[in-house]
C-alpha positions as CSV (number, residue, x, y, z in Angstrom):
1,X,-33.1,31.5,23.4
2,X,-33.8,32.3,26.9
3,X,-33.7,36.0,28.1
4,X,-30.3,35.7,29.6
5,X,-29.0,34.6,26.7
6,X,-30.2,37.1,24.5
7,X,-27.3,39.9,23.5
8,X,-28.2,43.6,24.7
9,X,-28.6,46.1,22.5
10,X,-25.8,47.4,20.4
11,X,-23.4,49.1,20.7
12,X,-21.9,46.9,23.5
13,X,-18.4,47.3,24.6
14,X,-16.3,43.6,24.3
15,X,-13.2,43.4,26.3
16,X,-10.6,41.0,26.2
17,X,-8.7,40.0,29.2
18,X,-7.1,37.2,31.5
19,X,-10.0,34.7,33.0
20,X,-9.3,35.0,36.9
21,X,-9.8,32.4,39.4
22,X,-13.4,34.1,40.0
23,X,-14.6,33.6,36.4
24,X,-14.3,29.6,36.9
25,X,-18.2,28.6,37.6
26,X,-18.8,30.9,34.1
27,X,-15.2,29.0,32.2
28,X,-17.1,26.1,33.6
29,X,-20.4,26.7,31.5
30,X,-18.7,27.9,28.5
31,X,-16.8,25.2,28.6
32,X,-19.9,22.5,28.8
33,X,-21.5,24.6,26.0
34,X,-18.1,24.8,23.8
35,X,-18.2,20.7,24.5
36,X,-21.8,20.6,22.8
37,X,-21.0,23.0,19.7
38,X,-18.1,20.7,18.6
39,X,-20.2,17.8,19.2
40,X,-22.4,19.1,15.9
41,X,-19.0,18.7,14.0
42,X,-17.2,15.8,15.6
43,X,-19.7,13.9,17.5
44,X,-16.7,11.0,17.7
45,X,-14.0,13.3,19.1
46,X,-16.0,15.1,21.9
47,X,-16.9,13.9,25.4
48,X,-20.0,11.6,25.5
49,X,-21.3,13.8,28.0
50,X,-20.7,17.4,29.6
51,X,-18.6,17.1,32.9
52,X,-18.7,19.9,35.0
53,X,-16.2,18.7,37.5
54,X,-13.7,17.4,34.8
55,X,-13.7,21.3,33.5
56,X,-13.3,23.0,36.7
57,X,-10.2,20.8,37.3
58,X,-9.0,21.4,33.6
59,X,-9.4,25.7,34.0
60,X,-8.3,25.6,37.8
61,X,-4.5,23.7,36.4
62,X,-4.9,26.5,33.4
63,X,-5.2,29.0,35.8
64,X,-2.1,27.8,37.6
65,X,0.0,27.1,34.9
66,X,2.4,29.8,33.8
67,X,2.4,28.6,30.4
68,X,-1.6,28.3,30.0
69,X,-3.9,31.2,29.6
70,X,-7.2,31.6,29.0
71,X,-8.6,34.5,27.1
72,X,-12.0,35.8,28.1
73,X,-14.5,38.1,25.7
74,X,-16.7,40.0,28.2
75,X,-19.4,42.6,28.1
76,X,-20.2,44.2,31.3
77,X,-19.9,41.6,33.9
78,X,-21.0,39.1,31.3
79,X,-18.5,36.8,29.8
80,X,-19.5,36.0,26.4
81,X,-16.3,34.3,24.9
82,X,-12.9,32.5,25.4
83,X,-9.8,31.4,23.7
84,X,-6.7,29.1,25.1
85,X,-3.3,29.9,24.8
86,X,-0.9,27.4,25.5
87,X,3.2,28.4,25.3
88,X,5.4,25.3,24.4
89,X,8.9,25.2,24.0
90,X,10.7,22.2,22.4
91,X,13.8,21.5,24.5
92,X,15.4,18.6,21.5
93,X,17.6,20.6,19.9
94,X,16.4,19.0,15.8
95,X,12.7,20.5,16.5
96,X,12.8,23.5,14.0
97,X,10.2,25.8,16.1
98,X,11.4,25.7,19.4
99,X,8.5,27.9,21.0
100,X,4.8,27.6,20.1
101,X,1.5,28.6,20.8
102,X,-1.7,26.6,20.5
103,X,-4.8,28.3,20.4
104,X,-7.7,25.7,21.9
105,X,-11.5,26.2,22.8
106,X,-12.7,29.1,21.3
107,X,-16.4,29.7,21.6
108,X,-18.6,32.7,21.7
109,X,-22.2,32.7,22.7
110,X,-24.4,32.6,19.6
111,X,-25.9,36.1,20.4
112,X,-22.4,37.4,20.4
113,X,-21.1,36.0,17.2
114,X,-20.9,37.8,14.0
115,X,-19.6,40.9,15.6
116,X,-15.7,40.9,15.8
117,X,-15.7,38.4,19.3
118,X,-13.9,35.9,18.0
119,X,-11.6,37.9,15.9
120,X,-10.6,40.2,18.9
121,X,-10.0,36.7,21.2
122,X,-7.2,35.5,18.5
123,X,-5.4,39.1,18.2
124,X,-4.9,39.5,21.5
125,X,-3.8,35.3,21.2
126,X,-1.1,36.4,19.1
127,X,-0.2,39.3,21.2
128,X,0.1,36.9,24.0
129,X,2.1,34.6,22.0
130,X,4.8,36.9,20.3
131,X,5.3,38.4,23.9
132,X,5.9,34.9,25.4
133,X,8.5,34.4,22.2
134,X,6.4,32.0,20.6
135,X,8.1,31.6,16.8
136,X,4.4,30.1,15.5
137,X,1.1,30.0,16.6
138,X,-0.6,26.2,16.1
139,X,-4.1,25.2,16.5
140,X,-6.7,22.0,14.9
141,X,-10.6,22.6,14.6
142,X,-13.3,20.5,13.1
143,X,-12.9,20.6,9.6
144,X,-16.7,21.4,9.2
145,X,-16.9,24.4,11.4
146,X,-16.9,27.1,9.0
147,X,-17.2,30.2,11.0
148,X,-13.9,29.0,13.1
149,X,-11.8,28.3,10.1
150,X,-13.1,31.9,8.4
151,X,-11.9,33.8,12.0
152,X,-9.0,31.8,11.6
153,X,-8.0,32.0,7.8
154,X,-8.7,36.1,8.7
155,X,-6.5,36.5,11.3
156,X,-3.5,35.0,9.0
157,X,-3.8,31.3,9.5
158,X,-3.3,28.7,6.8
159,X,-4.0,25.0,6.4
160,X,-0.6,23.3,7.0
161,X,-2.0,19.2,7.7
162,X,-4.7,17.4,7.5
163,X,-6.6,15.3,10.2
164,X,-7.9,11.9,9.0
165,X,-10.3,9.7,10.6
166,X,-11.9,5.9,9.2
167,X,-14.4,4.4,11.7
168,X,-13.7,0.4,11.8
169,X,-16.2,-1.8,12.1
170,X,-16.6,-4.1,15.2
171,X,-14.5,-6.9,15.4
172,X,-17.6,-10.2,15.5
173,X,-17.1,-11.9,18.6
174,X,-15.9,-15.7,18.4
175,X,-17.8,-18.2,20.6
């Protein structure tokens, strides 16, 4: 762990606010790093590689997008953490919840973690989404990360379905 990365001394202040179109070369890195923690648990379901310009387009549309936002943890002038909050609303008239949140890429940098970051991103989440009308809040993880599903299962969450994957083995080649 290099100096930067290293967390100052406590007691730190953490607030939570809106990224801004500023923050993007810092959304960008977290972003990349985020990529390489889920790798640990779903090596099969992440990006091959990180790609920088692929994420700056992805947070520049969020940014944009009235029904995106992305939640950033920040000390000082550091950012430490995000959270995604996307608000959809069903327009077929059979969907029971009509208006949903879905909570996406929440990371914290390891020196941060352990000390209320994450659990502060997905309050003010669910502040966001009863404010935008959102009748549920939604959201899939790796099943293996732990620490996610804890922050998660604290903040109210349940387990509702279940993700299943079965890797196949290459077809031979005839010929």
């Amino acid at each position: 762990m290099t100096q930067s990365e290293r967390a100052p001394r406590r007691p730190w202040r953490v607030v939570i606010g809106p990224a801004r179109h500023a923050d993007l070369p810092r959304l960008v890195e977290l972003g990349v790093a985020a990529d390489e923690a889920e790798r640990a648990f779903s090596p099969d379901l992440v990006i091959r590689r990180p790609d920088r310009r692929h994420a700056l387009r992805s947070f520049k549309r969020a940014l944009r997008d009235r029904a995106q936002r992305m939640l950033l943890a920040r000390v000082g002038r550091r950012i430490i953490g995000m959270l995604g909050v996307d608000l959809h609303r069903a327009r077929h008239r059979y969907v029971v919840v009509r208006r949903h949140a879905f909570l996406h890429s929440l990371y914290v940098l390891p020196a941060y973690r352990r000390h209320g970051v994450a659990r502060r991103l997905i309050a003010q989440a669910l502040r966001l989404a009863r404010r935008d009308g959102a009748w549920q809040v939604r959201l899939d993880m790796a099943a293996g990360n732990r620490a996610a599903r804890s922050a998660y299962e604290a903040a109210g969450f349940r387990v509702r379905e279940l993700f299943f994957t079965l890797d196949l083995p290459p077809l031979l080649r005839q010929g």
